[in-house]
Residue frames as qw, qx, qy, qz and C-alpha x, y, z in Angstrom:
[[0.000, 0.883, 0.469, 0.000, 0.00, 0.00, 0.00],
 [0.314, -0.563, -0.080, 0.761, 2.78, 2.28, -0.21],
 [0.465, 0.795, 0.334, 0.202, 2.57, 5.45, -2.35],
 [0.638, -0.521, 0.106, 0.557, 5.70, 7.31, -3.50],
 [0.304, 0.940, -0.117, 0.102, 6.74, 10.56, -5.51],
 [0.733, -0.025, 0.329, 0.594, 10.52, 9.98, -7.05],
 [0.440, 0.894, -0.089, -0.012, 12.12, 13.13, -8.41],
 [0.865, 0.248, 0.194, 0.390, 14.91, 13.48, -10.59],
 [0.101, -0.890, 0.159, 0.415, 17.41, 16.27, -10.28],
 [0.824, 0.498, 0.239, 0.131, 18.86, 17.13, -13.70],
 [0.157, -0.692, 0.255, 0.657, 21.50, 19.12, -14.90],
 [0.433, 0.491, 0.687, 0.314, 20.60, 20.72, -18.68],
 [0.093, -0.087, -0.174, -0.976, 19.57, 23.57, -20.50],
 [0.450, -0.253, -0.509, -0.688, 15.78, 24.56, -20.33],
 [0.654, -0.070, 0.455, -0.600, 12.63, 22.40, -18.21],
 [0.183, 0.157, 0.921, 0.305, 11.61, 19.02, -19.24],
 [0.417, 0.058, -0.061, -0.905, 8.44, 19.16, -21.73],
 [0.725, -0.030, 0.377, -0.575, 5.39, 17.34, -21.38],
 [0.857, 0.251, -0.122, -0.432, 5.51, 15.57, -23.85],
 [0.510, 0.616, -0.555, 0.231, 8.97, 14.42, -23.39],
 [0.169, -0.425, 0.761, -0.460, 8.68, 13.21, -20.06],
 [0.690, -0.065, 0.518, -0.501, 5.95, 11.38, -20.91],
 [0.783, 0.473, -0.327, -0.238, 7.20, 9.84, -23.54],
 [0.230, 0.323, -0.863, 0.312, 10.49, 8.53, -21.19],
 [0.377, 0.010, 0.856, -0.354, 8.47, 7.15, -18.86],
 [0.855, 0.321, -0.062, -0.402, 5.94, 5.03, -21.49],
 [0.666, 0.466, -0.574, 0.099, 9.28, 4.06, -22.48],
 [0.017, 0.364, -0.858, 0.362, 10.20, 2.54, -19.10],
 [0.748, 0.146, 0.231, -0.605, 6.37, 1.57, -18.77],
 [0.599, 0.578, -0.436, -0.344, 7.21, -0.64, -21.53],
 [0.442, 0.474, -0.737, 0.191, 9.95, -2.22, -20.20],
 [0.005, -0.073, 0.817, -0.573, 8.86, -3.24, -16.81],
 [0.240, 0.213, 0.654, -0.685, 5.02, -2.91, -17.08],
 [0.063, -0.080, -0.572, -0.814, 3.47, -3.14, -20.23],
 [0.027, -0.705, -0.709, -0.012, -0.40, -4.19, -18.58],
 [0.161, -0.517, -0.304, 0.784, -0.20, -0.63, -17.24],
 [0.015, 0.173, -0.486, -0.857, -1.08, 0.93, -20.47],
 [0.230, -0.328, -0.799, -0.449, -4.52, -1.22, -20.71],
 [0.199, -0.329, -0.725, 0.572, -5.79, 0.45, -17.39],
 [0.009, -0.852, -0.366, -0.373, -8.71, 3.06, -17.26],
 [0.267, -0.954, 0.136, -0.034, -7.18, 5.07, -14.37],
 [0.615, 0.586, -0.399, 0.346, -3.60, 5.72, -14.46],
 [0.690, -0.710, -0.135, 0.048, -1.12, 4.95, -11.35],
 [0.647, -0.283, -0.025, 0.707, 0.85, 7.19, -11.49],
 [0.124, 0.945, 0.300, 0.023, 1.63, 10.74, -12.49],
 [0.656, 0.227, 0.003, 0.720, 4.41, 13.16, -13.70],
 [0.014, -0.979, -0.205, -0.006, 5.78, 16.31, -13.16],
 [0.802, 0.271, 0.053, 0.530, 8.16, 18.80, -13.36],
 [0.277, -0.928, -0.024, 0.247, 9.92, 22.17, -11.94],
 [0.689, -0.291, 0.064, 0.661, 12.54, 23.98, -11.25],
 [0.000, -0.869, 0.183, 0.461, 14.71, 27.14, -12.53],
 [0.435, 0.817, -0.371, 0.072, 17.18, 27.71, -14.97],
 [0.306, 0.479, -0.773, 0.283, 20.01, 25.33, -14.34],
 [0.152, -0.126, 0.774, -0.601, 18.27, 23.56, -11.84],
 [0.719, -0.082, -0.240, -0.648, 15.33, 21.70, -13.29],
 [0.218, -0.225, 0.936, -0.164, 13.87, 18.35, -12.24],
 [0.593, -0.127, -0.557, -0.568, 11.43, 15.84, -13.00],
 [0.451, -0.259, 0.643, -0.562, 8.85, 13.62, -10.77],
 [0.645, -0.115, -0.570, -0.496, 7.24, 10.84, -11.38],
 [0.563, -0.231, 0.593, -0.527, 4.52, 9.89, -8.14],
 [0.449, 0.081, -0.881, -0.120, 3.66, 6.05, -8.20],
 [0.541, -0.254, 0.176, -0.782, 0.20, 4.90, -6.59],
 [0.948, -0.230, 0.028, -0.218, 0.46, 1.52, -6.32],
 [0.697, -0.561, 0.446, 0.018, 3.19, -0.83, -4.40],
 [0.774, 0.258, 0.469, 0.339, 3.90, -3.25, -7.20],
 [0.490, 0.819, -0.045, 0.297, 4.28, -0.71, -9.77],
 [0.184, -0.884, 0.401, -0.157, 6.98, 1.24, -7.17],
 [0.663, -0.515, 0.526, 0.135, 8.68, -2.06, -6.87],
 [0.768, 0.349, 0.436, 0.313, 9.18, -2.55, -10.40],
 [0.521, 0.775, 0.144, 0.328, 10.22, 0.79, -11.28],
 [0.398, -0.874, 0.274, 0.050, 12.47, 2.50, -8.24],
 [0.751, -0.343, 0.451, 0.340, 15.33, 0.21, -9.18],
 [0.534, 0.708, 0.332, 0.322, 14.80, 1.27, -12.87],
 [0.074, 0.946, 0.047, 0.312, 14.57, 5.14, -12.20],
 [0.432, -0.876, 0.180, 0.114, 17.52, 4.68, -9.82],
 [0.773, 0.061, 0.429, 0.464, 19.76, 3.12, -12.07],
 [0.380, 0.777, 0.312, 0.394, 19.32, 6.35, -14.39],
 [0.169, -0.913, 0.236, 0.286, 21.75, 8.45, -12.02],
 [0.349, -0.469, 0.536, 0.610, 24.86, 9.41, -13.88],
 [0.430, 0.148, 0.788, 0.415, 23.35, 8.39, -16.97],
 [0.206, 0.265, -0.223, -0.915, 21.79, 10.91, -19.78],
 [0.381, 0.495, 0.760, -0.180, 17.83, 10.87, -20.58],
 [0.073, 0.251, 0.529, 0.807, 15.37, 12.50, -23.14],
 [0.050, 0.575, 0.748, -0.328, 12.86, 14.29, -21.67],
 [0.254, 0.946, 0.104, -0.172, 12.13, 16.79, -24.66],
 [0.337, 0.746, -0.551, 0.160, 15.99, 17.98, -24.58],
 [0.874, -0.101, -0.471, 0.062, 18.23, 15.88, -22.98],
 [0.396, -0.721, 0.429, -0.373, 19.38, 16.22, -19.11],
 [0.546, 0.147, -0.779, 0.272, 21.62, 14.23, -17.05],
 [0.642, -0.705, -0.238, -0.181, 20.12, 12.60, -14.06],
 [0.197, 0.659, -0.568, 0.452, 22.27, 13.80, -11.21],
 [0.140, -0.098, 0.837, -0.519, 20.14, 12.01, -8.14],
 [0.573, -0.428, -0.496, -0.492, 16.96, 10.38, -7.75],
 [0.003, -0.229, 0.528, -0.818, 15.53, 11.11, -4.53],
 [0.427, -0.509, -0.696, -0.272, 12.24, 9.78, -2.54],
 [0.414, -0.847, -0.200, 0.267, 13.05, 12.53, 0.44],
 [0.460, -0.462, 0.155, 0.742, 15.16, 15.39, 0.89],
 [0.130, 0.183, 0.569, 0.791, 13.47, 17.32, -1.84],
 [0.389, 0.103, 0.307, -0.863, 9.58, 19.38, -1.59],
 [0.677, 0.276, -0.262, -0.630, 8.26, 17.46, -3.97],
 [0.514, 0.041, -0.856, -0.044, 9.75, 13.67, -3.10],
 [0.337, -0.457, 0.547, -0.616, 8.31, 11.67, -0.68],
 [0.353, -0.072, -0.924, -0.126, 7.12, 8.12, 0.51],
 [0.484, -0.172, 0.465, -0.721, 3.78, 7.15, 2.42],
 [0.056, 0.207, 0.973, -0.090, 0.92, 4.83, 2.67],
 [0.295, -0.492, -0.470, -0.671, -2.87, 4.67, 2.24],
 [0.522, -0.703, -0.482, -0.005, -3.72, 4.04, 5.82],
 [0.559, -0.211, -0.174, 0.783, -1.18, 6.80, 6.92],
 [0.027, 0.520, 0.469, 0.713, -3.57, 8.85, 4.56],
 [0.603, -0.512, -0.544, -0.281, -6.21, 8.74, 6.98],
 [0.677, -0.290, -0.418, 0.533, -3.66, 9.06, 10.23],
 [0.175, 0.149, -0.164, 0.959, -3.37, 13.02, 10.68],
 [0.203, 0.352, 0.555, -0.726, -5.91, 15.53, 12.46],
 [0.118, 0.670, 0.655, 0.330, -9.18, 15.56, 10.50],
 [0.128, -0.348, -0.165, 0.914, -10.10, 19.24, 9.64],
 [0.416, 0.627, 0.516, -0.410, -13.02, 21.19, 8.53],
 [0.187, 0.904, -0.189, -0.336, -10.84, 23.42, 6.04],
 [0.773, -0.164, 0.374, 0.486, -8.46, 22.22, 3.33],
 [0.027, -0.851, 0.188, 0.490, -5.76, 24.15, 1.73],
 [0.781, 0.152, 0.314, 0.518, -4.39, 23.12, -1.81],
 [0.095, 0.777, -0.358, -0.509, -1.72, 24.65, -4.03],
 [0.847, 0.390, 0.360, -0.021, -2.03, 23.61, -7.13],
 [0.285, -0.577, 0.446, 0.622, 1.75, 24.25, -8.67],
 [0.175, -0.090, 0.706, 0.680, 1.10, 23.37, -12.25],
 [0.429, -0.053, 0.162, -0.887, -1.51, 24.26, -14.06],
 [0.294, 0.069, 0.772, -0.559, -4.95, 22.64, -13.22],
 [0.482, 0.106, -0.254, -0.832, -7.92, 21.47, -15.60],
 [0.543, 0.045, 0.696, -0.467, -10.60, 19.37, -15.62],
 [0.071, -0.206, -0.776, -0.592, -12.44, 17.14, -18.71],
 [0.233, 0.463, 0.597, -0.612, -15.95, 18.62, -18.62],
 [0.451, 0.708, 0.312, -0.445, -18.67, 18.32, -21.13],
 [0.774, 0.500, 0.185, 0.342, -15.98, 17.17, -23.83],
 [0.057, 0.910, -0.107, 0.396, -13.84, 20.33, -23.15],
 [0.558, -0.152, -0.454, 0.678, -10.86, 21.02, -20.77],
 [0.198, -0.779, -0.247, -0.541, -12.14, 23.43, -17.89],
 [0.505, 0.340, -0.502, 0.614, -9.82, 25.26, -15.75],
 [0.377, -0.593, -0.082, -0.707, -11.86, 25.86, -12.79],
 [0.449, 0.039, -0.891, -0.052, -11.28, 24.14, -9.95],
 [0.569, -0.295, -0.217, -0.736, -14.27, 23.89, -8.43],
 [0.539, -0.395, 0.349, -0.657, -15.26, 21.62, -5.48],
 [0.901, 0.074, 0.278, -0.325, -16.91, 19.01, -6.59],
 [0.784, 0.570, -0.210, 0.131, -14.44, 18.38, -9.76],
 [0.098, 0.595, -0.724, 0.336, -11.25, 18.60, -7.38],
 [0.575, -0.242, 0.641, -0.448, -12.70, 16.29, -4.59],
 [0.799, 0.305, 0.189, -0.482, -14.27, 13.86, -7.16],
 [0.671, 0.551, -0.492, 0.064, -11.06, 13.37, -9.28],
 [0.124, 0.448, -0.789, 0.402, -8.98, 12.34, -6.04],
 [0.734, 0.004, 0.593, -0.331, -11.92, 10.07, -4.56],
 [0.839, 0.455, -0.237, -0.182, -11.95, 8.23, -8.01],
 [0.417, 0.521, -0.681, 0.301, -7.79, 7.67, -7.98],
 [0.289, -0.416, 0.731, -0.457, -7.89, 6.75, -4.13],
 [0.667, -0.152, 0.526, -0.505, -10.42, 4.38, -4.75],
 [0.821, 0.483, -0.152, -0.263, -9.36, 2.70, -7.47],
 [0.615, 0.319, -0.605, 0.392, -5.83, 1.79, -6.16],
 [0.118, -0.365, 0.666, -0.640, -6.34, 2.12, -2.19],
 [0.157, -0.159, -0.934, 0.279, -7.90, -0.61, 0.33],
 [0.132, 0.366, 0.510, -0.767, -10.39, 1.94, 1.49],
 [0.017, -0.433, -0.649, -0.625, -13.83, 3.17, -0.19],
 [0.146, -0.221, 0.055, -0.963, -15.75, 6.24, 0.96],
 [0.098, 0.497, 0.812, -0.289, -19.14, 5.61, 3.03],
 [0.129, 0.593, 0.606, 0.514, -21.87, 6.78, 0.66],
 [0.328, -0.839, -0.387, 0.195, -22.72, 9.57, 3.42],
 [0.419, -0.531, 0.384, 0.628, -18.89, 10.82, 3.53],
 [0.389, 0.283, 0.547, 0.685, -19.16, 10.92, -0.55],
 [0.007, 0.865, 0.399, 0.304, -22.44, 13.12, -0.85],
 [0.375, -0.803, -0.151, 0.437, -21.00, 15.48, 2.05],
 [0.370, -0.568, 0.364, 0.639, -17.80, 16.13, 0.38],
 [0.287, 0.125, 0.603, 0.734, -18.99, 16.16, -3.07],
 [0.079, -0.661, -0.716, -0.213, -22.43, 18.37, -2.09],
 [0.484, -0.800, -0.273, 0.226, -21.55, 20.23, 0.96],
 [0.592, -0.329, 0.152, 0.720, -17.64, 21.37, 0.41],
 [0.142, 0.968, 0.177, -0.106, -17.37, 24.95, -0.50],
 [0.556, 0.243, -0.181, 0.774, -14.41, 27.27, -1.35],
 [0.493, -0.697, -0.327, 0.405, -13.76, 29.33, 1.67],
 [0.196, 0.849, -0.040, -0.489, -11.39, 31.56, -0.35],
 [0.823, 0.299, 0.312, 0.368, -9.30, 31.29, -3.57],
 [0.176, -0.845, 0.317, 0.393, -6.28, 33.07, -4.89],
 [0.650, -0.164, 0.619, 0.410, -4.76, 32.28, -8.56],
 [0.533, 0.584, -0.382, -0.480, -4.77, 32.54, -12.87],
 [0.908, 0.393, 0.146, -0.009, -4.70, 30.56, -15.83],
 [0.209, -0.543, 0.619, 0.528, -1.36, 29.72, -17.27],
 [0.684, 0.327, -0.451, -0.470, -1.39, 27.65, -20.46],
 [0.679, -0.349, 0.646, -0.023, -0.81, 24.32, -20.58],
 [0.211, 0.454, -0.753, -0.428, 1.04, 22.46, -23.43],
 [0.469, -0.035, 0.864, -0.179, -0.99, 19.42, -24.60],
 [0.425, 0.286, 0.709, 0.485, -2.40, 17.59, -27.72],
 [0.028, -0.834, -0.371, -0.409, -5.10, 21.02, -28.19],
 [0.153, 0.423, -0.264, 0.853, -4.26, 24.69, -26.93],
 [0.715, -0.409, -0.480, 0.300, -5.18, 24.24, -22.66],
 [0.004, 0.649, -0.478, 0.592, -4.99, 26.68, -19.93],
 [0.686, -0.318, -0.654, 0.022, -5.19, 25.79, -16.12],
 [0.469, -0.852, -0.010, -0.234, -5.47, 26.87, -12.71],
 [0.625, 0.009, -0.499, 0.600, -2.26, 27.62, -10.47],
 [0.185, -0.578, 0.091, -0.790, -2.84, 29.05, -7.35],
 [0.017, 0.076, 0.824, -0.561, -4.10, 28.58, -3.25],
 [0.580, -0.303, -0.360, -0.665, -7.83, 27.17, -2.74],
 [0.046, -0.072, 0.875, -0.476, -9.23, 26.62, 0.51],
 [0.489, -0.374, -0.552, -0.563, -11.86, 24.45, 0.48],
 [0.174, -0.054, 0.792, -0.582, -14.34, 24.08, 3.77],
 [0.418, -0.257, -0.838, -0.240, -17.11, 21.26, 4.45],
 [0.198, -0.401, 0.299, -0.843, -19.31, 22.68, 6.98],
 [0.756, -0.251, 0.377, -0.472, -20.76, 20.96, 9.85],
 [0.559, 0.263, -0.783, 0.067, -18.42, 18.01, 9.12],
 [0.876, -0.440, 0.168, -0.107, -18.58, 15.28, 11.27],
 [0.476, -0.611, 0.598, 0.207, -15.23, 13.95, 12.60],
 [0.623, -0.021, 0.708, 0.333, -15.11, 11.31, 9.51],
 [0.515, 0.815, 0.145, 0.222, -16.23, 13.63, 6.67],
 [0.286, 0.944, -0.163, 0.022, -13.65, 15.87, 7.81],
 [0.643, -0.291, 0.650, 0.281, -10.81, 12.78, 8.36],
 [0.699, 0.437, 0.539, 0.172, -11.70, 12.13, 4.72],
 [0.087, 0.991, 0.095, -0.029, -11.50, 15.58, 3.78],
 [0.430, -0.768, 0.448, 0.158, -8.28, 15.79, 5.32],
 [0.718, -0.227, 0.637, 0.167, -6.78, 12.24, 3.69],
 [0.874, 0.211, 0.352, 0.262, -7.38, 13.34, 0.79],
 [0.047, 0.967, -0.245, -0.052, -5.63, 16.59, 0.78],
 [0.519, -0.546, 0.644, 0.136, -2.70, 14.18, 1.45],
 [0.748, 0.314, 0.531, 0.243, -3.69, 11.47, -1.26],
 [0.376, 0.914, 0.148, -0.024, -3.49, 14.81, -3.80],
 [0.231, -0.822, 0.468, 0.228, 0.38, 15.03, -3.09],
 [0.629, -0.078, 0.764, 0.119, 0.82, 11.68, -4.60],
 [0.447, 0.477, 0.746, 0.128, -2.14, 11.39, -7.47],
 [0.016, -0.108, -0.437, -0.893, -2.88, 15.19, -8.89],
 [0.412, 0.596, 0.430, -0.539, -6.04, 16.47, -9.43],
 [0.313, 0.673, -0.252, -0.621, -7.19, 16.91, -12.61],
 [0.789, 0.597, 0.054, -0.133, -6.98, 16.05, -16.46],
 [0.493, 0.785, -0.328, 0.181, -3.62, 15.69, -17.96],
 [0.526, -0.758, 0.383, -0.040, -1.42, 14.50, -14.65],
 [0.887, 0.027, 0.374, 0.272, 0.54, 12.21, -17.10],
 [0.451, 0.751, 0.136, 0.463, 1.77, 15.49, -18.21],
 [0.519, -0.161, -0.426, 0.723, 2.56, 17.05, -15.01],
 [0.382, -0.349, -0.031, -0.855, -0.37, 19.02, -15.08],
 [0.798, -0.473, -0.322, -0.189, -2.59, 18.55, -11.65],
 [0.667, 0.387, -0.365, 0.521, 0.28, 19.17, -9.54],
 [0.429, -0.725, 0.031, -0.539, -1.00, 20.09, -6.29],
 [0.468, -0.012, -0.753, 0.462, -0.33, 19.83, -2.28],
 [0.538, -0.658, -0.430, 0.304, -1.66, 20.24, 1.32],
 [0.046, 0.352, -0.391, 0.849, -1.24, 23.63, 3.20],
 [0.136, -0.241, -0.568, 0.775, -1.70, 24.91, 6.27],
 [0.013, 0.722, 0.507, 0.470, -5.49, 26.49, 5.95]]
């Protein structure tokens, strides 16, 4: 049950580009996993940062198996030049010691204070399929909806039908703070970067455990359309 975010610290010119990172990892997909490709929800998700001289890539892994087939891969790949668009040498791969790496669990999800209020930042930009369209809004229901789906499709756990309706009926935005950026993909795409606190009023103690778990699960899985691009790129704050 573990769930882990692997970044890659590069040294290159430039950022990796979407497509290009997602084209290396297909290509390691390939090699080590090929069912993965026949799945309806994806486990796993990409991204990407950094500055000028200092870029990196991520790639978060939502189920256990998969992470044990590919960590030994993606660590093998220090010292050793990739394609991710242009081409970067990997200097480290890292699963801590980084904002963006990290290892947990699903029931660890579930293990912090439950709160009424949750804070994402959503670092890349943000969009949603809606109505055939990509729609950059992120809205309540469509954030909360896309990360119950992913949790329950690869975690032990499934929402009580009470704890769904709340958090997909009840949960408001408390305030919001952000713009559209583009986003590079197969059709011209903007999305949402920016702080959104959502709040679930008159939670009970398990809507707002849920609430909470999956603000966490969202560090892992994305939100959103496109997170095999490294769009959907979000985390937990402080609310």
């Amino acid at each position: 049950m573990v769930l882990a975010a692997l970044v890659l610290v590069l040294e290159g010119e430039g950022l990796p580009e979407p497509l290009g990172l997602r084209g290396f990892f297909y290509g390691l997909l390939r090699e080590v996993a090929p069912e993965v490709h026949d799945q309806g929800e994806n486990p796993f998700a990409l991204g990407f940062g950094g500055r000028e001289g200092a870029p990196w890539a991520r790639v978060s892994l939502l189920v256990e198996g998969l992470y044990a087939r590919l960590a030994p891969r993606l660590y093998a790949l220090e010292g050793e030049e990739v394609r991710l668009g242009p081409p970067f040498r990997v200097r480290a791969v890292l699963q801590e010691g980084h904002p963006w790496a990290g290892v947990s669990t699903y029931p660890r999800l579930f293990q912090g204070p439950p709160s009424r209020d949750l804070a994402l930042r959503f670092a890349s930009p943000t969009f949603f399929r809606r109505k055939g369209v990509h729609y950059p809004v992120p809205e309540p229901r469509l954030v909360l909806e896309s990360l119950l789906r992913r949790l329950e499709a690869f975690g032990p756990l499934k929402a009580p039908e009470g704890v769904r309706e709340a958090l997909l009926e009840r949960t408001t935005v408390r305030s919001l703070e952000g713009r559209t950026l583009p986003a590079r993909t197969e059709v011209d795409t903007a999305g949402f970067v920016g702080r959104v606190v959502y709040h679930l009023p008159r939670a009970t103690e398990e809507e707002a455990l849920w609430l909470s778990a999956l603000g966490r699960f969202a560090f892992y899985s994305g939100v959103g359309a496109k997170t095999s691009l490294g769009y959907g790129r979000a985390r937990a704050e402080s609310a």
